[in-house]
C-alpha positions in Angstrom: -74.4 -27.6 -27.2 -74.9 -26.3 -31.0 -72.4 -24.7 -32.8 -73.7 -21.1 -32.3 -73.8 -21.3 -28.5 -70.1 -23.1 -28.1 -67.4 -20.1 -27.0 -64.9 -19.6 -29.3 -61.4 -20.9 -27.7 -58.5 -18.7 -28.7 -56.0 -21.0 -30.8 -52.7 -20.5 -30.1 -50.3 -18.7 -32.1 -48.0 -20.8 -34.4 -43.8 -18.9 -33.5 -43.1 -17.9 -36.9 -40.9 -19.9 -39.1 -37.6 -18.1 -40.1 -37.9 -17.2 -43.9 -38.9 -20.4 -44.8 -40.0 -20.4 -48.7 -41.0 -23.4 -51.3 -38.5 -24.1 -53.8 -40.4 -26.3 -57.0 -39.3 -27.3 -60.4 -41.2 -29.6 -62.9 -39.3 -32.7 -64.1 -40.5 -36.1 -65.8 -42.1 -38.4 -63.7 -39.7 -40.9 -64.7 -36.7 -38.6 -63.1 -39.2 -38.4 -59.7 -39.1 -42.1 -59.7 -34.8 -42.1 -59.7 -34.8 -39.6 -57.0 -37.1 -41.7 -54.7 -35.0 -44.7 -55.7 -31.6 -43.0 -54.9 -32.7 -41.5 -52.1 -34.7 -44.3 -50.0 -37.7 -44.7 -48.8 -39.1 -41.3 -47.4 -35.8 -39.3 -47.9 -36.5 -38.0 -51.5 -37.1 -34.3 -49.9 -33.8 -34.4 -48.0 -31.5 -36.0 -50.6 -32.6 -33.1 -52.9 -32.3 -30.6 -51.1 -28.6 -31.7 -49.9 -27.9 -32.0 -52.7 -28.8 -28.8 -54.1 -27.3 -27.2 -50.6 -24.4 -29.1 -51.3 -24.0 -27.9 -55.1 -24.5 -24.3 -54.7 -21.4 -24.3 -51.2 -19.3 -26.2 -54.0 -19.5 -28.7 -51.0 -18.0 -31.9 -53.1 -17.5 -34.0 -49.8 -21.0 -33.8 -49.0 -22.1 -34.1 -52.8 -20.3 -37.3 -53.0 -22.0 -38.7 -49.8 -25.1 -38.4 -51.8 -23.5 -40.2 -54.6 -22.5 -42.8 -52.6 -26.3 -43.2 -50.5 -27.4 -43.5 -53.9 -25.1 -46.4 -55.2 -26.1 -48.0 -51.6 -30.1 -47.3 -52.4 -30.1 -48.9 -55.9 -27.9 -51.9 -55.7 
């Protein structure tokens, strides 16, 4: 069948995301690189945003988990 005589399927509707937003900053590539490094493979998103998360509560248990993944990640 060509394009023009296919129906049109109705796609379904995506449930809408609670207030999600995208929170960016610029920083040196070579700060990137420690963040990947601290965090692990694949976990750079996470780690920073726990740790921003954890910064603004004033959540210093938390905070020093991170601290301490780190350590673990670049020994």
């Amino acid at each position: 069948m060509s394009k023009s005589k296919r129906k049109a399927e109705p796609r379904p509707k995506k449930e809408k995301v609670a207030d999600i937003v995208v929170f960016a900053f610029r920083l040196p590539a070579a700060d990137r690189d420690a963040i990947h490094k601290a965090a692990g493979p694949g976990k750079a998103t996470r780690f920073v945003h726990a740790a921003a998360l954890a910064a603004a509560s004033g959540d210093t248990k938390a905070f020093e988990e991170l601290a301490e993944q780190a350590r673990t990640n670049l020994k």
